[in-house]
VOGU-3710 file (C-alpha; in Angstrom, 3 decimals, decimal comma):
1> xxxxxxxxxx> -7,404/32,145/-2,570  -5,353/31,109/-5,608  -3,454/28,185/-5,114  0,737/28,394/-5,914  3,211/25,820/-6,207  4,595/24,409/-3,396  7,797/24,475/-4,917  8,333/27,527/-7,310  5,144/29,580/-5,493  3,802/30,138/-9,099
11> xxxxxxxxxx> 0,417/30,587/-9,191  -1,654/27,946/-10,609  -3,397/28,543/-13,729  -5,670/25,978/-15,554  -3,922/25,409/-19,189  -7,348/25,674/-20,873  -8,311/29,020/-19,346  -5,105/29,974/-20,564  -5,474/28,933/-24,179  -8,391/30,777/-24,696
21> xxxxxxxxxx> -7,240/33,913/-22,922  -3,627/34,656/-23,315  -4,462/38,456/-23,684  -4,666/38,496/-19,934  -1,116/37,208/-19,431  2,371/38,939/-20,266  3,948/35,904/-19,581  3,310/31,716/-19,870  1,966/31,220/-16,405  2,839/28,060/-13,991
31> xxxxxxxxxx> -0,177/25,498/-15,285  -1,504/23,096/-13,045  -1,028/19,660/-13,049  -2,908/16,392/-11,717  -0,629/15,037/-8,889  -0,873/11,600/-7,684  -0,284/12,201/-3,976  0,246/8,422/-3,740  1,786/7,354/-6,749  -0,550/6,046/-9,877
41> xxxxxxxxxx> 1,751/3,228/-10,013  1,249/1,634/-6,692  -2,184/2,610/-7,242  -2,854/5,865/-5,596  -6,012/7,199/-6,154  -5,584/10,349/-4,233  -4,980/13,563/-6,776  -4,940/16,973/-7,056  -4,405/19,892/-9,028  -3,155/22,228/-6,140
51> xxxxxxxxxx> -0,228/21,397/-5,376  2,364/21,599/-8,156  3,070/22,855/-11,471  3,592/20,886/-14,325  7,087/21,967/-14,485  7,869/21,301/-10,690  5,787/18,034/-10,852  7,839/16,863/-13,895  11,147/17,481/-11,523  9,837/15,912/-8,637
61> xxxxxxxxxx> 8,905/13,067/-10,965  12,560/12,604/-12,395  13,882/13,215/-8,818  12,096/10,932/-6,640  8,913/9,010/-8,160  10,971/7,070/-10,881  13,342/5,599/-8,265  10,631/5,142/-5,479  8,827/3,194/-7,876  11,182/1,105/-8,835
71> xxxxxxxxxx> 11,610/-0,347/-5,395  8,197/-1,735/-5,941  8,346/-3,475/-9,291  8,625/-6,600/-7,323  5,182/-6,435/-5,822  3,384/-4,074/-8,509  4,245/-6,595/-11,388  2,268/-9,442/-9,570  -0,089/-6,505/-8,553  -0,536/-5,287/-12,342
81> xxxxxxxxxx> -4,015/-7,289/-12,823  -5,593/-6,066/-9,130  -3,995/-2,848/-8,739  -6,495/0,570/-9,736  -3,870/2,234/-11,794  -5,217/4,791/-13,872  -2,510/4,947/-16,069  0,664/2,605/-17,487  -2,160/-0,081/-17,270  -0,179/-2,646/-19,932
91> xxxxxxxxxx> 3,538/-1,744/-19,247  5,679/-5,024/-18,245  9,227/-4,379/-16,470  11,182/-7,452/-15,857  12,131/-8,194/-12,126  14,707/-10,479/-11,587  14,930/-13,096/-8,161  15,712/-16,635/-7,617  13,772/-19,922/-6,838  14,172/-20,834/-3,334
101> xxxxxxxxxx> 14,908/-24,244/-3,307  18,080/-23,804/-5,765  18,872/-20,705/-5,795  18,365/-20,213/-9,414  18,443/-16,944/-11,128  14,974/-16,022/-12,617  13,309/-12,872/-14,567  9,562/-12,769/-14,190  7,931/-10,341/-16,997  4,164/-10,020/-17,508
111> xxxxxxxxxx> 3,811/-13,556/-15,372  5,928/-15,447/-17,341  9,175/-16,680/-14,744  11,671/-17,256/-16,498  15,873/-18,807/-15,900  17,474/-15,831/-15,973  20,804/-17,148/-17,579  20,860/-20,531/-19,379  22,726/-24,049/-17,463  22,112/-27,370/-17,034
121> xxxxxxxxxx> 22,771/-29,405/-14,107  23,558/-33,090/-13,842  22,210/-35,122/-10,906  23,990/-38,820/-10,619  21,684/-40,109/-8,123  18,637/-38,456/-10,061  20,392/-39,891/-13,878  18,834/-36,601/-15,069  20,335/-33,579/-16,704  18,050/-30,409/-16,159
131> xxxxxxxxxx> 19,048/-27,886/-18,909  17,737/-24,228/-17,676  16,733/-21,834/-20,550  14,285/-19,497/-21,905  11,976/-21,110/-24,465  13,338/-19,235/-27,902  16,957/-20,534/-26,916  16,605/-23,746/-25,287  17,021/-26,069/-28,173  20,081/-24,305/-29,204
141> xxxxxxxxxx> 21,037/-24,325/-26,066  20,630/-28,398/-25,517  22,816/-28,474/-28,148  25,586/-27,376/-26,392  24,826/-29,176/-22,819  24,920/-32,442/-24,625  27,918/-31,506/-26,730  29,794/-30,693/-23,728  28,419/-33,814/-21,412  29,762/-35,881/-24,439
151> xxxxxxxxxx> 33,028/-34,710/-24,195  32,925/-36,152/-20,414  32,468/-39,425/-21,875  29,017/-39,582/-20,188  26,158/-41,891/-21,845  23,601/-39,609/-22,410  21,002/-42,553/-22,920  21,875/-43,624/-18,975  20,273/-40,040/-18,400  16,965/-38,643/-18,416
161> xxxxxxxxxx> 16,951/-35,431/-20,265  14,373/-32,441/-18,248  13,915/-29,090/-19,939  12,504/-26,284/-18,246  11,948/-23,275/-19,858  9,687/-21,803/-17,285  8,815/-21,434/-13,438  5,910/-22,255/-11,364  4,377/-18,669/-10,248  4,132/-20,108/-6,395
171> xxxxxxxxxx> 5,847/-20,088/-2,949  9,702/-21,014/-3,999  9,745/-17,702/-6,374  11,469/-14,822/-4,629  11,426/-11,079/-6,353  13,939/-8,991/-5,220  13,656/-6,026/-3,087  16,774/-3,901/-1,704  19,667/-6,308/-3,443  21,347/-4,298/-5,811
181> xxxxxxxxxx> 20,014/-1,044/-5,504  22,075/2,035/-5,019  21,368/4,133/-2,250  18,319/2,272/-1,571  17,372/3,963/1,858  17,603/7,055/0,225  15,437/6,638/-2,404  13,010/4,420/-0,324  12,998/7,485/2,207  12,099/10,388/-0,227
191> xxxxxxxxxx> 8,815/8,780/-1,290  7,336/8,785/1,705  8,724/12,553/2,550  7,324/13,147/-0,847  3,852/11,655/-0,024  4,086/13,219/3,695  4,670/16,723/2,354  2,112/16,833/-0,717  -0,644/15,602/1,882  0,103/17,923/4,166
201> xxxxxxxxxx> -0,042/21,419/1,650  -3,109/19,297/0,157  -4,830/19,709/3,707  -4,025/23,503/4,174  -0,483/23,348/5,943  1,554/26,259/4,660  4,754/25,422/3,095  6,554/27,874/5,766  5,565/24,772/8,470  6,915/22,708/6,754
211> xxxxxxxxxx> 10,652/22,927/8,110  11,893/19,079/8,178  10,776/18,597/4,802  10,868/21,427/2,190  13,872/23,558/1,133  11,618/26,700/0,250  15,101/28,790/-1,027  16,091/25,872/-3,359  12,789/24,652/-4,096  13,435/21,248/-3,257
221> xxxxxxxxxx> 11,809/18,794/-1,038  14,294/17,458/1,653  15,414/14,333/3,716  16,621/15,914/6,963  16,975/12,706/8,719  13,227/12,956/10,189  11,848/9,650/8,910  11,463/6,784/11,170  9,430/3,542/10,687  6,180/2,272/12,905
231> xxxxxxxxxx> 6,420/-0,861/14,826  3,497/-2,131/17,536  5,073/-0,316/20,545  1,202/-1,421/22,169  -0,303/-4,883/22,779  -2,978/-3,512/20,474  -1,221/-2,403/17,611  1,012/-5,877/17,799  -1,695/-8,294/17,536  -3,866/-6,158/15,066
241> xxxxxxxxxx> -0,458/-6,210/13,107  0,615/-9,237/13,543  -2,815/-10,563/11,970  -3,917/-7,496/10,184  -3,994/-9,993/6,681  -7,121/-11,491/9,068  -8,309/-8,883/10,601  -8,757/-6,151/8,643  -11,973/-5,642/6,093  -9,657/-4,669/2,988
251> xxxxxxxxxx> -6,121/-5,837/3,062  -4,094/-4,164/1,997  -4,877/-0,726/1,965  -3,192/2,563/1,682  -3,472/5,208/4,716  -2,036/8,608/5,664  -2,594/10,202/8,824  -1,505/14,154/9,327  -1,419/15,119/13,274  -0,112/17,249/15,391
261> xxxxxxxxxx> 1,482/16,063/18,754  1,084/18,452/21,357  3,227/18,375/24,505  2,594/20,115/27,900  5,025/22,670/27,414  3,128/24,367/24,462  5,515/22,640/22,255  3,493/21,032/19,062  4,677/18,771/16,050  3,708/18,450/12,959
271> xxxxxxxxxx> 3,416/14,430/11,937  2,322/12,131/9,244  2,033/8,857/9,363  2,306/6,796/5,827  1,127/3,084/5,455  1,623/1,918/2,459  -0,034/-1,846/1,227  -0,887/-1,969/5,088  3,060/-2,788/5,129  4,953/-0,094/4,754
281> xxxxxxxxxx> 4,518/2,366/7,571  6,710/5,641/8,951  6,316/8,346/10,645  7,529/11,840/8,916  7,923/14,631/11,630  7,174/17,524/9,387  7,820/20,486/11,879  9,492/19,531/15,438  8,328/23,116/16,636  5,099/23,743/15,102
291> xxxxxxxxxx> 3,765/26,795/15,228  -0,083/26,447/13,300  -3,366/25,455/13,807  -4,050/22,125/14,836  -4,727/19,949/12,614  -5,749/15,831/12,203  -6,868/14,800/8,597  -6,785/11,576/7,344  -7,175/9,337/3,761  -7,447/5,237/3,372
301> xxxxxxxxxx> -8,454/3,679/0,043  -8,263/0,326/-0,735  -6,419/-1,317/-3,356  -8,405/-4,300/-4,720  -9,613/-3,500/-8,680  -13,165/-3,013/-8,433  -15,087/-4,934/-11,833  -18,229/-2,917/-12,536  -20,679/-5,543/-13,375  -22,736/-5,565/-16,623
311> xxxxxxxxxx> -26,543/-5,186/-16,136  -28,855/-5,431/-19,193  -31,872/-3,469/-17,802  -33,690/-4,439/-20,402  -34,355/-7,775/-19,616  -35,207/-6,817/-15,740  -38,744/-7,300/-15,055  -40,325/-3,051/-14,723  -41,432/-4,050/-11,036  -37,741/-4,561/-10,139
321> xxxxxxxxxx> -36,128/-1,742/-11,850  -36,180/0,902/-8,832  -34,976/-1,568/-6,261  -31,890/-2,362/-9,401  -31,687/1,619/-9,134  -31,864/2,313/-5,655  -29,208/-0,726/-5,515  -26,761/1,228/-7,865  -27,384/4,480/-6,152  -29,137/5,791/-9,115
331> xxxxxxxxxx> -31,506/8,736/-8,533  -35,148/7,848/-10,225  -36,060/11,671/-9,633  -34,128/12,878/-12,161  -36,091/11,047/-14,504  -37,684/13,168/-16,659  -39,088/10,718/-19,594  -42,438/9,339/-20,010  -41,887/6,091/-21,850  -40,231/2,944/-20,564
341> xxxxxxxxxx> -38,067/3,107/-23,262  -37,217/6,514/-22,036  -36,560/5,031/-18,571  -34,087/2,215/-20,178  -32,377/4,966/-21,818  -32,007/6,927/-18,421  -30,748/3,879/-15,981  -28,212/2,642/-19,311  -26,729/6,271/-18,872  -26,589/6,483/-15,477
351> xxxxxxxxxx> -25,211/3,353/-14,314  -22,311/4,287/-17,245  -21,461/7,213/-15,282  -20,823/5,431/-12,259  -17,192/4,926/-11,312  -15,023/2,856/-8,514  -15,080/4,349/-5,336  -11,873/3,636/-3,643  -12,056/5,690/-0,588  -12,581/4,375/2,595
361> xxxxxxxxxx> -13,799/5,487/5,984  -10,834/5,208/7,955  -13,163/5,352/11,333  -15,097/2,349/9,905  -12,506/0,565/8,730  -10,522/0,416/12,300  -13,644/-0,257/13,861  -14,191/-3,417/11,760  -10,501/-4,410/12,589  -11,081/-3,875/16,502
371> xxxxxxxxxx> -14,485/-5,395/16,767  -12,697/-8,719/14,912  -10,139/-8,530/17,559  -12,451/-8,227/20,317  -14,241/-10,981/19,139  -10,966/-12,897/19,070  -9,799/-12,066/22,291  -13,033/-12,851/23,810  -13,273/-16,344/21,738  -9,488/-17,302/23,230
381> xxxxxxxxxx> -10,927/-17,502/26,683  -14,034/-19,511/25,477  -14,019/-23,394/25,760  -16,500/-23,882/23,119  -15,233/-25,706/19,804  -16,462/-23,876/16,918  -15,124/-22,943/13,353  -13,878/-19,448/13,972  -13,059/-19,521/10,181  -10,282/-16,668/9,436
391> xxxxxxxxxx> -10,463/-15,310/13,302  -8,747/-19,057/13,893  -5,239/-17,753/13,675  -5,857/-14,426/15,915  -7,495/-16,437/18,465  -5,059/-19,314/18,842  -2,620/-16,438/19,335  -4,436/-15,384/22,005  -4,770/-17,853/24,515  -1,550/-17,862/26,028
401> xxxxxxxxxx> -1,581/-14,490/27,178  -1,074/-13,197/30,646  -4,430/-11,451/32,584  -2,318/-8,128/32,249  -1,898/-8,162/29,124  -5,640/-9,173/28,096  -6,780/-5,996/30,317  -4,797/-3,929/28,771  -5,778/-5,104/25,069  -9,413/-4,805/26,506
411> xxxxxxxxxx> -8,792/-1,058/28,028  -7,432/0,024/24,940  -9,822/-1,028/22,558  -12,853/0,296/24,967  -10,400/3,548/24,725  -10,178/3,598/20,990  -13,963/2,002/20,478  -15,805/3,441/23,936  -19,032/2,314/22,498  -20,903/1,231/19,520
421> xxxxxxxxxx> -20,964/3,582/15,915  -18,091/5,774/17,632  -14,308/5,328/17,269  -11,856/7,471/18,715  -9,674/7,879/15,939  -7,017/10,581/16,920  -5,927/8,103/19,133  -5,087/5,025/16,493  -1,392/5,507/15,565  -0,767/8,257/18,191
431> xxxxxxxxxx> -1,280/7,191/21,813  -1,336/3,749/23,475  -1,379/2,413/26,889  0,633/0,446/28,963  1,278/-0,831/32,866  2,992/2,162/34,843  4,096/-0,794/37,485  1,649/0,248/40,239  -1,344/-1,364/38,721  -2,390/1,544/36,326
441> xxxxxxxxxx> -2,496/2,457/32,641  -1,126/5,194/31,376  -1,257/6,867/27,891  2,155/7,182/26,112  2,873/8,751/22,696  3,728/6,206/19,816  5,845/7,669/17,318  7,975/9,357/20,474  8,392/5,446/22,091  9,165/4,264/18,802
451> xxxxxxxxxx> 11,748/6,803/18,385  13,219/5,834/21,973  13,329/2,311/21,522  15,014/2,572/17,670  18,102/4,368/19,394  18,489/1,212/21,462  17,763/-1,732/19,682  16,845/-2,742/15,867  16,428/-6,032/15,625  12,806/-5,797/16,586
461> xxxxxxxxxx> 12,326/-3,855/13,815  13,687/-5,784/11,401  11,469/-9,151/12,661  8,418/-6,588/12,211  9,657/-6,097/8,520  9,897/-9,726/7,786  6,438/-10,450/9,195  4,894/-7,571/6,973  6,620/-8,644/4,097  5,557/-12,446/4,513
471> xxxxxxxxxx> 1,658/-10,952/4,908  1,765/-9,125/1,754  3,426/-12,023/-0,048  0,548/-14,026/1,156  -1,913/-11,589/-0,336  0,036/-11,565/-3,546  0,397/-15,500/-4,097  -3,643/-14,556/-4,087  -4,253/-16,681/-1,659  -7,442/-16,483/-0,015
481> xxx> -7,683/-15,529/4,064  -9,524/-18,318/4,835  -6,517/-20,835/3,251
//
């Protein structure tokens, strides 16, 4: 079935099909158009040509992706170098902050930190003056500080004259986030609607389901308050959150989860969750009365730049060449030459075609995390002394905590993991279990707890944001898991 647009319900029509053949058309058809379901610029891999127009996608672009973006200059401009961006590879936006021990302005543009506004400060304990400017006005600008110092009958030769021109990239620089911005939770919201919406038409959701989210009689895609964020609700989720930077195989990552939540009633909702840089997570009810199929799909990719390495086949000894093949997934049967210069030719070709697989297995990549936490949880009640390398900080965590609670971490990972090779992965982000006070576990739903405990009390939340913001400024000060 021809795909339309989700917002004008044009039908799509490949531009180059209709270049050669505009006989067939009375008028310029709706053309499709490659759509970044998570942006290109926070390195979204995910695309597809089935889901908007080039018109509509432009709109949506102007509307929502420029601003959403934005928001993550601060992160994406450290990212630029590790991120998979397809596109926009080179561009440099400045980002302006402060460095934390004095509070100083600073712009940071294409890793260059810089003062943001020129100064000087004079320390009389010190006997220095520190003059703050950017390198192609600083000796102007010393001018002036010791023009103006002399006119405080000051002796400039008591002091010691420091010029800094530019910042240490390191702890004590701070990009900023939310301070400024107009209508920030807005904005911030509509991505992820935007991202929740597109994956869900993507996975064969008609656009009539999706109620909360899409305006089909203006053609616009809508914030009808039915965003909320994710925070561990479960001893499971918290401590595989809480050290997610050292638990999980490929921090950070990018996930979306589409579910429905069905209720005993009959009653079903439509859901996505969105995790973006393992750090930004919410839940986007889609449909609070769903009336389709059933669905559960998911996506993860990671977000580390893959470098294809450079293999000169050529100098690789002939015995080793089909293990070098097999290696790089190349298939030897399509070989069809008879010389080994033929054979060079053929594995040089090959191996060029070969791109950067992003996509993960989301079922493999929670089962890595929960086997490390298992391990950890297992180590914390172990006397032995041994380096537990990057499991260290999990497992110290650990040790303090109640019988209860380790049973219940234990139940729910044999829940989620029941054996070996098998994860049950409708349950990760959607049910969890805790103590029903008579000695039992029970299953409860997470986004509907979440929900619950947000109309009662935020400040949880907003601890859970700090701690997720301090993990992915670890990863982007580069520093390694192990330090």
């Amino acid at each position: 079935m021809q795909k339309k647009c989700i917002l004008c319900d044009g039908e799509l029509i490949d531009k180059s099909y209709y270049e050669s053949n505009k006989s067939e058309f009375d008028l310029i058809p709706k053309f499709k158009h490659k759509e970044h379901i998570i942006q290109n610029a926070i390195g979204g891999r995910l695309k597809s040509d089935e889901i908007l127009c080039e018109e509509c996608g432009g709109i949506l672009n102007k509307e929502i992706d420029t601003d959403f973006l934005k928001l993550f200059t601060g992160f994406t401009e450290r990212l630029k170098d590790i991120l998979p961006k397809e596109r926009n590879k080179n561009s440099k936006t400045p980002v302006n902050g402060y460095e934390v021990g004095t509070k100083r302005e600073i712009v940071y543009l294409d890793k260059t930190i810089v003062p943001k506004n020129p100064d000087f400060e004079i320390n009389e304990t010190e006997k220095t003056i520190k003059i703050y400017a950017s390198k192609n006005i600083i000796n102007h600008y010393k001018k002036h500080v010791l023009n103006t110092i002399s006119k405080k009958r000051l002796n400039i030769n008591e002091y010691t004259i420091v010029e800094i021109s530019e910042f240490k990239d390191d702890e004590n620089i701070g990009l900023l986030f939310t301070e400024g911005v107009e209508n920030f939770n807005d904005k911030w919201k509509m991505g992820f609607i935007k991202i929740a919406t597109e994956f869900a038409y993507l996975n064969g959701v008609e656009k009539e389901h999706l109620t909360n989210t899409l305006d089909i009689q203006n053609k616009k895609i809508i914030n009808s308050h039915n965003i909320f964020p994710f925070f561990p609700i479960g001893l499971t989720d918290a401590f595989i959150e809480w050290h997610r930077i050292f638990l999980e195989k490929n921090f950070p990552t990018h996930t979306i989860i589409l579910f429905t939540q069905e209720y005993k009633d009959n009653q079903k909702e439509l859901i996505c969750y969105v995790d973006l840089f393992s750090t930004f997570q919410y839940y986007i009810l889609l449909n609070s009365d769903y009336k389709g199929e059933s669905v559960f799909k998911t996506y993860c990719q990671k977000l580390e730049k893959e470098i294809k390495a450079e293999i000169n086949f050529r100098e690789i000894r002939i015995k080793y060449l089909r293990m070098i093949a097999e290696e790089n997934e190349i298939n030897l049967n399509l070989y069809k030459g008879k010389s080994i210069e033929e054979l060079y030719d053929f594995l040089e070709t090959e191996y060029a075609k070969k791109t950067a697989n992003y996509e993960l297995n989301l079922e493999e990549e929670i089962s890595y995390t929960l086997s490390n936490l298992l391990n950890a949880l297992l180590y914390s009640k172990s006397k032995s002394q041994i380096d537990l390398g990057y499991l260290s900080e999990p497992v110290n965590s650990l040790k303090n905590i109640s019988t209860e609670w380790f049973m219940t971490i234990l139940a729910e990972i044999n829940h989620l993991k029941p054996e070996e090779g098998i994860i049950n992965i409708q349950r990760y982000r959607q049910v969890f279990m805790e103590q029903d006070g008579k000695n039992n576990l029970e299953n409860l739903s997470t986004p509907n707890e979440i929900a619950k405990c947000i109309e009662n009390d935020l400040n949880f939340t907003k601890e859970y944001c700090h701690l997720k913001f301090n993990h992915l400024a670890y990863f982007v000060g580069k520093k390694s898991k192990k330090e």
